[in-house]
N, C-alpha and C positions, 0 to 999 in steps of 0.2 A: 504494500500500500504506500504511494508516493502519495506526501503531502503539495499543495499547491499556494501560492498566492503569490497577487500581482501589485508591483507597488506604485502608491498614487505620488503625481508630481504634482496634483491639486492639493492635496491634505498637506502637501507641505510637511513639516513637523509631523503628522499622524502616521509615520510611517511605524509599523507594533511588528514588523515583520522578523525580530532576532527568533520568534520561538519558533516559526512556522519556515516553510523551505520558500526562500527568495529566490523565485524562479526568472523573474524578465522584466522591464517595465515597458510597456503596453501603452500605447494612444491608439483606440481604435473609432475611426468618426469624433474626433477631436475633444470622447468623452474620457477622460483620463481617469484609470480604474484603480480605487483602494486596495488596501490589505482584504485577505476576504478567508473564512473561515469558513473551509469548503463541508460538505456533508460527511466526505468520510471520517473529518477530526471529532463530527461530533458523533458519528456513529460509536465511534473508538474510545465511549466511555460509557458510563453507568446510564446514560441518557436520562438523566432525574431533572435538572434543572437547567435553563438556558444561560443564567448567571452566570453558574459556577464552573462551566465549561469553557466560556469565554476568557473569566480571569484565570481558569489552571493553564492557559496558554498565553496572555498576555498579560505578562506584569505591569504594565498600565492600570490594568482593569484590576479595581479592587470589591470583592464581593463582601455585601450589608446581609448576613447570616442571619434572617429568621425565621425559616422554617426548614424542613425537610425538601420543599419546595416553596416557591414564590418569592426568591430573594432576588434585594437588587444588589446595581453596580454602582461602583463612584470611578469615574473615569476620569485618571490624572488631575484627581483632586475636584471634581468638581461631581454633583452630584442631583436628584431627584429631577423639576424638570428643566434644570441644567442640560442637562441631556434631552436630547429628543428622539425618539424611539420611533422608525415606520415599519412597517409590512403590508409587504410589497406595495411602497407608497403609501400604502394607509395609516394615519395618525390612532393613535388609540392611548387612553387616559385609562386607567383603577379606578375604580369606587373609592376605595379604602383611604381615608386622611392619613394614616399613618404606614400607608403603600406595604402594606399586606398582600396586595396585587398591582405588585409594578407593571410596567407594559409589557417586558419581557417575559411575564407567565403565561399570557394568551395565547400562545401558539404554542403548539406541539412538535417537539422537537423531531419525530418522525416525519413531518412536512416541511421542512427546513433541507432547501437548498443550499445556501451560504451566508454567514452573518459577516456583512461589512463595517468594520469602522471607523470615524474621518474622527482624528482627535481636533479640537480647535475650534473658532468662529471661523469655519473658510466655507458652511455650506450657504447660501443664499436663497436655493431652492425651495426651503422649508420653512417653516413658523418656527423660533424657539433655539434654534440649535447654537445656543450660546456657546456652551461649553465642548460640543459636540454632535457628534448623530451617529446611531447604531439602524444601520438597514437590512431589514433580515429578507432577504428572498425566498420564495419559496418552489416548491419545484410544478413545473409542467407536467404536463401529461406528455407520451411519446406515440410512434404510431405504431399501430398492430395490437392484437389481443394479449393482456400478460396481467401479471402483477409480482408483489413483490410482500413475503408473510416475513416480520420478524418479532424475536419475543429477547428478553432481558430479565434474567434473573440473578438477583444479587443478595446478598446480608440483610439482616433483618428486616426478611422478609419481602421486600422488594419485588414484583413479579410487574412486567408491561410487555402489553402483547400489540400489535400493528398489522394492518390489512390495507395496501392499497392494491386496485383495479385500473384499470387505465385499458382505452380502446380510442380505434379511430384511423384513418389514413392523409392521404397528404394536405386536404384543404381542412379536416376536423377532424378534432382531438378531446378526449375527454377522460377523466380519471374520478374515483371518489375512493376515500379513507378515513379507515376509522383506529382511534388508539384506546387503551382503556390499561391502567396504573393504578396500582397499590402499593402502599407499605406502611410495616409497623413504625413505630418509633424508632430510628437509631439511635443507639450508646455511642457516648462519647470515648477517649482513651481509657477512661476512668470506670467504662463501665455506667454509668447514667445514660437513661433513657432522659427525652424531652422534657416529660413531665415532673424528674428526679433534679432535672435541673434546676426547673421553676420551685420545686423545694428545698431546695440546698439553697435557693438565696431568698426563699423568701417566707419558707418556715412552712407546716403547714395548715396552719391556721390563720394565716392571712387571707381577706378578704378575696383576692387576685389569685392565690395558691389553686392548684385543682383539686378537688376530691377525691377520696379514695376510690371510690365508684371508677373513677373514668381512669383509674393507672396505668392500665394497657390496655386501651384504646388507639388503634389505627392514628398513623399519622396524616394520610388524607387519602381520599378516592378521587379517581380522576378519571374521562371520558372524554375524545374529543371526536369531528366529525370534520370534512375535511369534502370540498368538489372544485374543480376546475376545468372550464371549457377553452378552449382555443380555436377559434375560427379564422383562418387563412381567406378572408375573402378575397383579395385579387394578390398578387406577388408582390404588392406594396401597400397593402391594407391587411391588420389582424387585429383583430377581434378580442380580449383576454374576459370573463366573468370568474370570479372566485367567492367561496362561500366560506368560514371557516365558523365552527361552532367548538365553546370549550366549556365544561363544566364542571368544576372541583368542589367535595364534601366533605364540611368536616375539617378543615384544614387546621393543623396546631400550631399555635403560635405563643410557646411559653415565654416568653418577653415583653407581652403587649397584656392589657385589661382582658382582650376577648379574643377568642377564634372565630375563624371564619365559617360559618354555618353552610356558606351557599357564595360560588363565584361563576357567573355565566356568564359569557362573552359570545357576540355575535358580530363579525367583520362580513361586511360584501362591498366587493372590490370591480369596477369596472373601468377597463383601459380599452382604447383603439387607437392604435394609430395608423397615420400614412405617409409612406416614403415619397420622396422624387415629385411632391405634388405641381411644386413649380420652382422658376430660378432659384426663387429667396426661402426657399420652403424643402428643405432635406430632409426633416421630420418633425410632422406634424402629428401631436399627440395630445388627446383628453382621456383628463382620468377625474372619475367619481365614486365615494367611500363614503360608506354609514358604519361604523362600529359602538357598541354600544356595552356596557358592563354593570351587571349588577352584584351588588355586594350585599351580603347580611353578616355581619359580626353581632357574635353575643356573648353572654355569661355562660349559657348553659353547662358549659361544665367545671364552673369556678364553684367554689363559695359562696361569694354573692348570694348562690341561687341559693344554700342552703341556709344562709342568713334570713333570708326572705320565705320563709317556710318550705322551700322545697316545692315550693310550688307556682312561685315567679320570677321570675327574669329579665334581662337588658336585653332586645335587640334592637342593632342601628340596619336601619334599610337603606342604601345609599346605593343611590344610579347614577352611571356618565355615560354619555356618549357625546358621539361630536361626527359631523355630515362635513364633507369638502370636495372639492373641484379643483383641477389646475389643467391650464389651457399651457402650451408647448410649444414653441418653434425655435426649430435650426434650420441656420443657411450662412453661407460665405460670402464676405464682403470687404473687401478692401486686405484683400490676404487675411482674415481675419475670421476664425470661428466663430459664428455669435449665438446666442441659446436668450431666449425673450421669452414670458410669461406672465402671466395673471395665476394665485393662488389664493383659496378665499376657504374659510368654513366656520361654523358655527358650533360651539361646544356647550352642552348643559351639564352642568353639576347639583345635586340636591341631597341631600339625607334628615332622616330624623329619628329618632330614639324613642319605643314605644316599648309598654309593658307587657311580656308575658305572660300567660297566651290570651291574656283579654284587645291584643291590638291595643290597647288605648296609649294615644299617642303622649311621651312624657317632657320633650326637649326637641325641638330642631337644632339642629346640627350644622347642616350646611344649606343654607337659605337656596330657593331655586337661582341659580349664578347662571345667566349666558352671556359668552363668550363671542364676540364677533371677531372674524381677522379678516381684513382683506390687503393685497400686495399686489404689485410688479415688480418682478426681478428681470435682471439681464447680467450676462455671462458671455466673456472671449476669449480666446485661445490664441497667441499669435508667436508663430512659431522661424526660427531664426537660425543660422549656420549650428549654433550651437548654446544657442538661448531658448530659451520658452518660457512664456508670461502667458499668466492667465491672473482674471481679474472679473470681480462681481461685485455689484449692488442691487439692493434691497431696499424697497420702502413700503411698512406698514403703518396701516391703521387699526389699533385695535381697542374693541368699548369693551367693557365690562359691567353688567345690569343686575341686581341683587332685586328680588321681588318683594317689593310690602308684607309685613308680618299681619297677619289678619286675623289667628285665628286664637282667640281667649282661652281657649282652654289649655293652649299649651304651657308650661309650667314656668318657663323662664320670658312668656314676651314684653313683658314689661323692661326686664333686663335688655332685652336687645331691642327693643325702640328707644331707649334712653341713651345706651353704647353708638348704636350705626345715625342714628340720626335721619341728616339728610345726606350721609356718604352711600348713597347704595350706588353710585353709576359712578364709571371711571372713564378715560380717555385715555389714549396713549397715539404720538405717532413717531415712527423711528427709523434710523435709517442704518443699514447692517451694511459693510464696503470688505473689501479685501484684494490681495495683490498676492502675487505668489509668483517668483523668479528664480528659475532652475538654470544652472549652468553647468556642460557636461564639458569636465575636462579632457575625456576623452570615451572611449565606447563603453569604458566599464566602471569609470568615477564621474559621481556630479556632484554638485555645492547647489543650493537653495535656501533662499532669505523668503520669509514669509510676513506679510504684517495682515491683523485684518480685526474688525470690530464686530463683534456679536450681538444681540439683544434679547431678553426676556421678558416679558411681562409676569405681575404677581398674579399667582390663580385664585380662584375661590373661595381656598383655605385661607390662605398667608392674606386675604382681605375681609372675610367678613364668616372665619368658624366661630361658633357660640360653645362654648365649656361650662356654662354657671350651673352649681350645685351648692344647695345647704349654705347659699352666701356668699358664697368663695367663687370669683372666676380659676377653671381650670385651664382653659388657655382660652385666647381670644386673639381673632384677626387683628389688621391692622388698615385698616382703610384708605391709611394714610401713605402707602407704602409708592416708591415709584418704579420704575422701570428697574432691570439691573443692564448693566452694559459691562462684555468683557474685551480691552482691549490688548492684544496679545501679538508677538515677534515670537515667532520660529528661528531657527536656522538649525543647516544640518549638513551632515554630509554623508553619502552613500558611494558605496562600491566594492574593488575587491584587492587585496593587499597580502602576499604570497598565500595567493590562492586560497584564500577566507575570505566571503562575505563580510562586509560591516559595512555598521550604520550609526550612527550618531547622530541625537537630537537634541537640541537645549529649546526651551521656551520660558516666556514671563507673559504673563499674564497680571494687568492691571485692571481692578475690579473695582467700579464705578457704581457707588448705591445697590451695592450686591446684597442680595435679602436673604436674610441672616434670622434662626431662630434662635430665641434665651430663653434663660427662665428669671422670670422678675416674679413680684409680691407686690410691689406698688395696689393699692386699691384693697388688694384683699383684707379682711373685717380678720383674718388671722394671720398675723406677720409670719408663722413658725410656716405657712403654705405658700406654695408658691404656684404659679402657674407657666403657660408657654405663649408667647406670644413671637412677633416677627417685627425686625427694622431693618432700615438700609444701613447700610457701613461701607467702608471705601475698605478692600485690602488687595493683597497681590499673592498671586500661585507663582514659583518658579521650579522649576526641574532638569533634568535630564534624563536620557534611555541612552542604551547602548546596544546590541545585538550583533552576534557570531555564529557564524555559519560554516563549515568546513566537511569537506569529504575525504572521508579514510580509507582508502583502498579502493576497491569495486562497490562491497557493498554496506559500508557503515556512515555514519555522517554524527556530527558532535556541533550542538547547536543550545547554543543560552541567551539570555535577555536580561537586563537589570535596567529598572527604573526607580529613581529616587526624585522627590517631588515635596516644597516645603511652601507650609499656608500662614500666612499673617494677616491679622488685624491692623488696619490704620488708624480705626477711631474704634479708642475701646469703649464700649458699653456702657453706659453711665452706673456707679455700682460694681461695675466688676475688674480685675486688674489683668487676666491672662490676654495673652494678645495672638495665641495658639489659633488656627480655624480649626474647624471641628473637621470630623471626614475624611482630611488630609492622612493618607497612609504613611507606614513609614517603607522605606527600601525594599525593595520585594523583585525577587529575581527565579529563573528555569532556567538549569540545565540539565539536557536530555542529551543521551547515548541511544543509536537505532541501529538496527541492521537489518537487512532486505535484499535478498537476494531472489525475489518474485514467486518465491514458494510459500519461507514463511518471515512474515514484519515483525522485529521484536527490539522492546524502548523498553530501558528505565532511566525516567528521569526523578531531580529532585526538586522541589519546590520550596524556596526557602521567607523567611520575611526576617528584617532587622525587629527589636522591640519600640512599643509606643514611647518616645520619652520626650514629644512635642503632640500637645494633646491638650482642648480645653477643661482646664477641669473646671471652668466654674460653669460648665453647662453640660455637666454629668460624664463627662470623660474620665478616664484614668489610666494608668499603667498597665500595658498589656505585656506580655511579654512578647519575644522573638521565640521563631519556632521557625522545625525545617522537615520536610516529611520527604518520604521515598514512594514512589510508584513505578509497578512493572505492567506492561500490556504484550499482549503475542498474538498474532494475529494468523490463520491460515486458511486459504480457499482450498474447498475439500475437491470440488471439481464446479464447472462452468455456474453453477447453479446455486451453490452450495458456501457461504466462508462463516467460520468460529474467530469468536474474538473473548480473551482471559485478561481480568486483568486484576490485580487487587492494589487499592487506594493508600496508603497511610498503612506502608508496612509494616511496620515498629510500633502500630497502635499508639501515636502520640495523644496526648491529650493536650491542643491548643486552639484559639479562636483567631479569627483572620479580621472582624472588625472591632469598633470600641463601643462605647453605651452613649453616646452621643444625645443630648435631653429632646432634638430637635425629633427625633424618630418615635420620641412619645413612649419611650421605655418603661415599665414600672418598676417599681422600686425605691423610692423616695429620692434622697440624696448617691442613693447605689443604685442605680437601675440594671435590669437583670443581663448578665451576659450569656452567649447561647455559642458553645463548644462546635469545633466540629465533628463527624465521624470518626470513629474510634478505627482501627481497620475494615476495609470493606471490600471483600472477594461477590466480581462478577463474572456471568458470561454471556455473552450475545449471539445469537445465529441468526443470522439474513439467510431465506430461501428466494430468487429469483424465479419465475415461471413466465 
């Protein structure tokens, strides 16, 4: 199994490619193609999470561990919707305030063709991608009758089984699949299950704590559903419709108040485009997306419930989705690529907090919030003996509309007509630019300086979530919040140096009213509580990566990455003195040994991190340590039809954690909010059947 990816001279700086095999750089139709994290890498693991697959191969990517599944990433420091997440194209938002269902659980990683990602403000195409963009494609249908059965069985108890279908010939194509996943809890090094965690820190007679009733209890069920058509209508017109539906039960999350009872996600995706339609028109392409999420977090299986006679309960109902369009054209003009567009959509956020099982509604949560965007970007490429420059901008507008609290019976609306006032409606208009200059010293060395400006608007939460209980606000938006803008220089240099691969990347990042969560007390009727709220702050990220690549003989190759990356505060907190950002990883690096001689694939690498010892503590952080783990994989096709894939995780059964307790994530715990281990060793195996 040969690994693949091709590296961008767009991303500039985003180049993550030391762990993955740096095979060529590529301009094709003057769209210049990222890092890309082909199917077979992710097949070549436990297939659990989209997360954690991502950062085991790029030490960029640092994974937010809370659950068995549905965890996110913080990319090169920067983190939640910092980042902007599509598939295939399509934008897609959590329910969950406290991203229990980041965007990256929504797809199934058996549908996943490639995940790309551009580190930086260089993408212009999209709403949001301040800090970055992760693109997950997904795969096509192909022609002829077949399909393709694989299952994954692993440690505790783990079992996912996959079915796709696919038919069709040269003008149409069509495929449908379905996946369906289990597992128990995993033990950490230590031996602790999920739920042995959340009592080791939090006793078990806290509030929060689970019951004994529920000790082993499944760590979540999962179901997804999966179609795709592709229509060829002329040689330069195609067609694409995609459906994807996902459904998770039950999901635990011993770090947070509540699990998640219920997450359904429904995306439909539709693209056409067409080639060659005139001089100025190389391709012309519309795409339109509805994706939609709903969430139910509760107590059910805390305390809480048993406090309450065992016979009521907390659930939050919370829905998002968001509807978009983006209009498309390339063509050549003045020696010059150019790519023009219109991008527009409309996103809704809502939740409320009602009692069990009488329905009766007890707190709104997230007031009905829509989301208006709309943009033109434009994008060039202009290419020179041994230069190339490309260059985008961006201009959005975007409202933000909170709806009239109306309804008396809820428990807190007094409290929040007094709080939002007349802040319910926002404005924003902005303008995202970037510049990227590649010089190729000769066929196998280049230099590239990158500058370019990003933008974010604050969502829903971080302007107008309601927290009030018993008196006390538990956190509370911030209305008053404004844009954040990150303005960031690259530079790097690639190539190859006695016969090694390497890469090197430094970037700075200067963070402009970057919106920032604390915990303050202000207001509260009990100084000893605190709550969470959100402000602008000015601070700056700086880093670098490095990456090696080598081949040993005919059939071995020795390949590692190291990224180090450090976050400051310019204006500190009113109250608080650390100047630490939160989020920010510390040094985290892969080195992997393979061999492959086209029989059988076999890697062990090690995954290492330096210890936390820049970390905000006064917004629930603290000292984590450094840890360093070993993994082996062995891979063999039995015949045309047929390949087995071994691997086990965390050989030496460490016991350590890869993120921090960060107060912004809404962790329980009080002043210690709960930290969540990773897997203790974990033996898998995979078998793909082809038909």
């Amino acid at each position: 199994m040969r690994k693949s990816i091709v590296v961008s001279l767009f991303c500039a700086g985003a180049l993550l490619g030391a762990q993955l095999d740096i095979q060529k750089v590529v301009i094709e139709e003057e769209e210049i193609q990222s890092p890309t994290l082909q199917a077979d890498e992710m097949k070549f693991s436990r297939q659990q999470d989209v997360a954690e697959i991502i950062s085991k191969y790029m030490p960029e990517v640092n994974m937010v561990r809370a659950s068995a599944i549905g965890n996110d990433i913080v990319l090169r420091g920067f983190k939640r919707d910092d980042v902007n997440v599509l598939i295939d194209g399509a934008k897609i938002y959590g329910g969950c305030p406290n991203r229990m269902d980041p965007p990256l659980m929504h797809i199934s990683i058996a549908d996943i063709k490639s995940i790309e990602v551009q580190e930086g403000p260089f993408d212009v195409e999209n709403f949001g991608s301040m800090g970055g963009v992760v693109k997950v494609v997904t795969k096509d249908p192909i022609q002829g009758f077949g399909g393709a059965l694989g299952g994954t069985f692993g440690s505790f108890g783990y079992n996912k089984f996959d079915l796709n279908l696919h038919t069709g010939d040269e003008r149409l194509k069509m495929q449908i699949g379905v996946t369906r996943e289990n597992s128990d809890q995993y033990e950490d090094g230590d031996g602790k299950t999920l739920v042995e965690q959340n009592w080791e820190a939090l006793g078990k007679k806290d509030p929060n704590a689970y019951q004994e009733t529920y000790k082993d209890i499944d760590a979540y069920t999962r179901a997804a559903l999966q179609s795709k058509v592709v229509y060829e209508i002329a040689d330069n017109q195609k067609l694409k419709l995609s459906l994807f539906s996902d459904k998770a039960s039950n999901v635990l999350y011993p770090a947070f108040q509540m699990d998640a009872q219920l997450d359904r996600t429904l995306i439909l995706n539709a693209n056409y485009t067409i080639r060659n339609l005139a001089k100025y028109s190389k391709a012309l392409s519309i795409e339109g997306y509805y994706s939609s999420v709903k969430h139910d977090m509760g107590t059910k299986f805390r305390n809480a419930a048993v406090i309450m006679g065992g016979k009521m309960y907390r659930t939050h109902h919370v829905v998002s989705y968001i509807k978009g369009v983006k209009l498309k054209n390339s063509f050549d003009l003045a020696s010059i690529a150019w790519t023009i567009g219109l991008d527009g959509s409309v996103r809704k956020w809502n939740g409320i907090c009602v009692s069990e099982p009488s329905k009766k509604p007890r707190q709104v949560r997230i007031p009905n919030v829509e989301t208006k965007n709309s943009a033109i970007f434009l994008k060039g490429l202009k290419k020179f003996d041994r230069v190339s420059m490309q260059f985008g901008l961006r201009y959005d507008n975007t409202d933000l509309k909170a709806k009239r609290f109306a309804d008396p019976t809820i428990a807190n609306i007094a409290a929040i007509q007094n709080y939002y006032s007349n802040k319910h409606s926002k404005s924003y208009n902005d303008l995202s630019a970037n510049v990227v200059v590649n010089y190729n010293l000769d066929e196998q060395n280049a230099i590239y300086v990158a500058l370019g400006q990003g933008v974010r608007v604050p969502d829903a939460q971080e302007l107008y979530f309601i927290g009030f209980m018993k008196g006390n606000w538990s956190r509370k938006g911030n209305p008053n919040l404004k844009e954040s803008k990150n303005r960031e220089l690259d530079i790097g240099y690639k190539g190859e140096i006695f016969d090694t691969s390497f890469h090197l990347s430094l970037f700075y990042s200067d963070l402009k009213d970057y919106i920032y969560a604390y915990r303050s007390n202000v207001g509260n009727k009990d100084p000893k509580k605190y709550y969470l709220t959100w402000t602008n702050i000015d601070a700056h990220i700086y880093g670098a990566s490095i990456s090696l690549q080598r081949a040993i003989g005919d059939y071995m190759m020795i390949e590692g990455g190291l990224s180090y990356q450090r976050g400051k505060k310019d204006d500190l907190i009113p109250g608080q003195k650390d100047d630490d950002l939160a989020q920010v990883p510390p040094m985290h690096g892969r080195l992997a040994l393979s061999y492959d001689d086209g029989e059988w694939y076999v890697m062990a690498e090690s995954l290492m991190s330096a210890g936390w010892s820049d970390y905000d503590s006064d917004n629930g952080e603290r000292d984590v340590g450094g840890w360093g783990v070993v993994n082996l994989k062995a891979s063999r096709a039995i015949n045309d039809t047929i390949s087995l894939q071994f691997g086990v995780d965390n050989l030496f059964d460490k016991t350590y954690a890869v993120n921090n307790t960060y107060a912004g994530r809404s962790l329980i715990g009080g002043r210690t909010p709960v930290l969540i281990n990773e897997p203790g060793r974990y033996v898998y195996a995979n078998i793909n059947i082809q038909f």
